[in-house]
KOLGU-524860 format. One line per 4 residues: number of its first residue (from 1); for each residue y negated, z negated, x of N, C-alpha, C. Coordinates in steps of 0.2 Angstrom, whole numbers, plus 5000, padded with zeros to 4 digits. Each point is the difference from the previous one (the first is absolute). Layout:
% KOLGU-524860
NUM = Y/Z/X/Y/Z/X/Y/Z/X | ...
END
This chain:
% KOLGU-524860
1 = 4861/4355/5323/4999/5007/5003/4992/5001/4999 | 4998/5004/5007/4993/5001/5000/4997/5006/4998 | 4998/5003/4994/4997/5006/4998/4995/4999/5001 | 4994/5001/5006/4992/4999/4997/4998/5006/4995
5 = 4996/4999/4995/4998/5006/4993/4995/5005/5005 | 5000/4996/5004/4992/5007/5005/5003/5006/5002 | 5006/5001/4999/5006/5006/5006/5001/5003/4995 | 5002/5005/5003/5005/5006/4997/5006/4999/5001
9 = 5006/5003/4997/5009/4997/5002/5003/5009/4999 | 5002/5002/5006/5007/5002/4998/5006/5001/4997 | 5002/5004/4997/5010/4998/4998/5003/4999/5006 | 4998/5002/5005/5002/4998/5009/5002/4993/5003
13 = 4993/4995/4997/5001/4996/5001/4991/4999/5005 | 4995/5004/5001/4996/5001/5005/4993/4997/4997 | 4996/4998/5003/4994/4998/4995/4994/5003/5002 | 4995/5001/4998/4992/5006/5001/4996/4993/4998
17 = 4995/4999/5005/4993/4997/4998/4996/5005/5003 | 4995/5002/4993/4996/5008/5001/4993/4995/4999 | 4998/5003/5006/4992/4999/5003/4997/5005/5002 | 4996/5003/4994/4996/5004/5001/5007/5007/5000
21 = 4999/5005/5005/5005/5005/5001/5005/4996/5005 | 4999/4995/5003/5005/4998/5005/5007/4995/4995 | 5005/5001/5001/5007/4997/4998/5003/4998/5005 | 4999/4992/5001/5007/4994/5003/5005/5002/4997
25 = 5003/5001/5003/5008/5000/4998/5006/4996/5004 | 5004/4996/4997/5005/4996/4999/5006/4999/4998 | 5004/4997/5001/5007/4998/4995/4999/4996/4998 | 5000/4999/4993/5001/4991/4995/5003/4995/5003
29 = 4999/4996/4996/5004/4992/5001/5006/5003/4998 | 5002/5001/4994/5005/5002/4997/5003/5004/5005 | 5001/5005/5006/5002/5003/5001/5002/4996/5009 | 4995/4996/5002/5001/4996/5006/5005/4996/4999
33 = 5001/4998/4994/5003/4996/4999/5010/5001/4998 | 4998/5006/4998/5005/5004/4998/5005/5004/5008 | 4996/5000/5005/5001/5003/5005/5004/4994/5006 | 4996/4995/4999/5001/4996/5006/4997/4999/5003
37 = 5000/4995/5006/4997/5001/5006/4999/5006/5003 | 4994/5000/5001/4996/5007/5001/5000/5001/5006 | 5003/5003/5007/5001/5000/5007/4998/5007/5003 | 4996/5004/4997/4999/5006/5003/4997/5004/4994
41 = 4992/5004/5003/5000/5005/4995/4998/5005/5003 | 5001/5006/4999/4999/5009/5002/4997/5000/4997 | 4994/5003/5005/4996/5005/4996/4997/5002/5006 | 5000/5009/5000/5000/5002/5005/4992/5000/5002
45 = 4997/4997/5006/4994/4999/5002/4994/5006/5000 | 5004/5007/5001/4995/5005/5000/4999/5004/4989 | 5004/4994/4999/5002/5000/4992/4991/5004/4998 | 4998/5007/4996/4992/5001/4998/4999/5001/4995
49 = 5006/5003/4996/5001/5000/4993/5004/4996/4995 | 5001/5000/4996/5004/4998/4993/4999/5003/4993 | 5006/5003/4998/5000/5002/4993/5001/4995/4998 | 4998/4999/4991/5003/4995/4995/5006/5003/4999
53 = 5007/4993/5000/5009/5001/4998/5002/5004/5005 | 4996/5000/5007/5004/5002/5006/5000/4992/5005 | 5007/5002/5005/4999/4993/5002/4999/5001/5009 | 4994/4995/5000/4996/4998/5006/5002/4998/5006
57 = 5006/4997/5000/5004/4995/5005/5006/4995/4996 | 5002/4995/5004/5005/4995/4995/4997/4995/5005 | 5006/4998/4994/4998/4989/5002/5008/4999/5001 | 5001/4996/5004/5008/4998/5002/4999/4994/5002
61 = 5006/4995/4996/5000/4994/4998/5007/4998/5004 | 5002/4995/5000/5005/4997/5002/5007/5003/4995 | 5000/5001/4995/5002/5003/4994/5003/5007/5000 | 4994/5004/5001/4999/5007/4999/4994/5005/5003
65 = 4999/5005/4999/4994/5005/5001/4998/5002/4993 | 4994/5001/4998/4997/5002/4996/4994/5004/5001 | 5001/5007/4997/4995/5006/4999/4993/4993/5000 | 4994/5004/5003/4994/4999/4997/4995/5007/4997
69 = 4998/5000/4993/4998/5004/4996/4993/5000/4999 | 4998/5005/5001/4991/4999/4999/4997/5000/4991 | 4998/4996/5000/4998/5003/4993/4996/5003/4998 | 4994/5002/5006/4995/5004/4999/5001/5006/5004
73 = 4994/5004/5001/5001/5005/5005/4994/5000/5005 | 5001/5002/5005/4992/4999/5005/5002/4999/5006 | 4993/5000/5004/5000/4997/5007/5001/4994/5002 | 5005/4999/5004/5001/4995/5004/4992/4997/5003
77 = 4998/4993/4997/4995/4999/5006/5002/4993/5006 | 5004/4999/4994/5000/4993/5007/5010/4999/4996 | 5003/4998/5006/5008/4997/5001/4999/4991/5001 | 5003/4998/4997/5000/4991/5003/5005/5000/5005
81 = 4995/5000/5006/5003/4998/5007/5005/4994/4999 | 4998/4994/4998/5001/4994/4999/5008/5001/4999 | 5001/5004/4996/5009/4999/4999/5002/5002/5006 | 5000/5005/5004/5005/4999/5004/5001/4995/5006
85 = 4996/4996/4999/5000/4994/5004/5005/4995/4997 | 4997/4999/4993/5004/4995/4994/5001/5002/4993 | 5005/5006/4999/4999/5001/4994/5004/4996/4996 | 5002/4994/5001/5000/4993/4995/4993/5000/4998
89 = 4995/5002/5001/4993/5000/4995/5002/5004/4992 | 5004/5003/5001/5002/5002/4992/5001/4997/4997 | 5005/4995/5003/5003/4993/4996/4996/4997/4999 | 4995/4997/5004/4996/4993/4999/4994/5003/4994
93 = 4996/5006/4999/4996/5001/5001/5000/5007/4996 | 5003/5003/4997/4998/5008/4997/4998/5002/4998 | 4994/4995/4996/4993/5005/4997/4995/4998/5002 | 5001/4996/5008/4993/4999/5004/5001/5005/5007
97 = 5003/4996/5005/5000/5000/5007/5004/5006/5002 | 5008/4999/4993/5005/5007/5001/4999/5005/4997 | 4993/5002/4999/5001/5008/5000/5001/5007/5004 | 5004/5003/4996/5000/5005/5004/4999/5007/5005
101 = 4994/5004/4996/4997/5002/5002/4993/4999/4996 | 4997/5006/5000/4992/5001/4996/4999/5008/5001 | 4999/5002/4993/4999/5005/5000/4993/5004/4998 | 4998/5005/5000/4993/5002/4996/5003/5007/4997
105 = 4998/4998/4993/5005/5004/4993/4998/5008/5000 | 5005/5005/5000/4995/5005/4998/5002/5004/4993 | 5001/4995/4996/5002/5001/4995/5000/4995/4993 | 4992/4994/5001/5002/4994/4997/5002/5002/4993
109 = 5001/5004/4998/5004/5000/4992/5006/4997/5001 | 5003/5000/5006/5007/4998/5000/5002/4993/5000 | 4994/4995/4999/5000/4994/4998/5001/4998/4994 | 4998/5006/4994/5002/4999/4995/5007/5002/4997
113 = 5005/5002/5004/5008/5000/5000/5003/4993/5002 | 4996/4995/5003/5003/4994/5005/5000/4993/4994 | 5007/4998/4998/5002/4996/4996/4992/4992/5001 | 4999/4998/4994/4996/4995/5001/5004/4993/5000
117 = 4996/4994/5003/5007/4994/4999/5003/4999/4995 | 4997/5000/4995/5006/4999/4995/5002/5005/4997 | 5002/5007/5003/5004/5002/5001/5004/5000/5003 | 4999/5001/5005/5004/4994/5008/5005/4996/4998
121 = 4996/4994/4997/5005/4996/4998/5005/5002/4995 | 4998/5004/4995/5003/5002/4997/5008/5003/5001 | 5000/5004/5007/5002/5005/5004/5005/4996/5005 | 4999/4993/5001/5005/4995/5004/5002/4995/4995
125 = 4998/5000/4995/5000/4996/4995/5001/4995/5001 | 4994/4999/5000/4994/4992/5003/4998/4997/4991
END
């Protein structure tokens, strides 16, 4: 199981690499994996905003549909085009290529409510 220590984790399952005020956000390995084959992800294109513990779009899997949850709050600046082409990039790839949006925070205190890996790990008990 892949926890990189450089992210942030949700109880959701979602993960934050904080750059400056911008936040990548993703789903875990633990949660790709949990889900299935990844065959679609919503996320509404004119998507501007995001509260933290509101949810942004899903991810639908051969399995099921699952909420997608922001864990920050802020402006949309960039959507990864790239999944609706092939969101099997979740699969192969979730804390590189499959991310899924990026945000610029307007609230970065709320980084310090966002579980650390080993807590994470804690939390799937890894």
């Amino acid at each position: 199981m892949n926890i990189p220590t450089n992210l942030k984790y949700t109880k959701d399952h979602e993960w934050a690499k904080i750059e400056g005020n911008i936040a990548i956000i993703g789903i875990t390995d633990f949660a790709q994996g949990e889900l299935g084959d990844v065959v679609f992800v919503d996320i509404d294109p004119n998507l501007a905003e995001v509260s933290a513990g509101k949810v942004f779009g899903t991810i639908e899997a051969v399995k099921t549909v699952s909420d997608l949850y922001a864990p920050v709050s802020g402006k949309v600046v960039a959507i990864n085009d790239q999944l609706s082409a092939d969101a099997a990039i979740v699969n192969r790839d979730p804390y590189g290529e499959g991310w899924l949006i990026k945000v610029e925070m307007s609230n970065t205190a709320e980084v310090e409510q966002l579980l650390t890996a080993e807590q994470y790990q804690e939390l799937i008990g890894q």
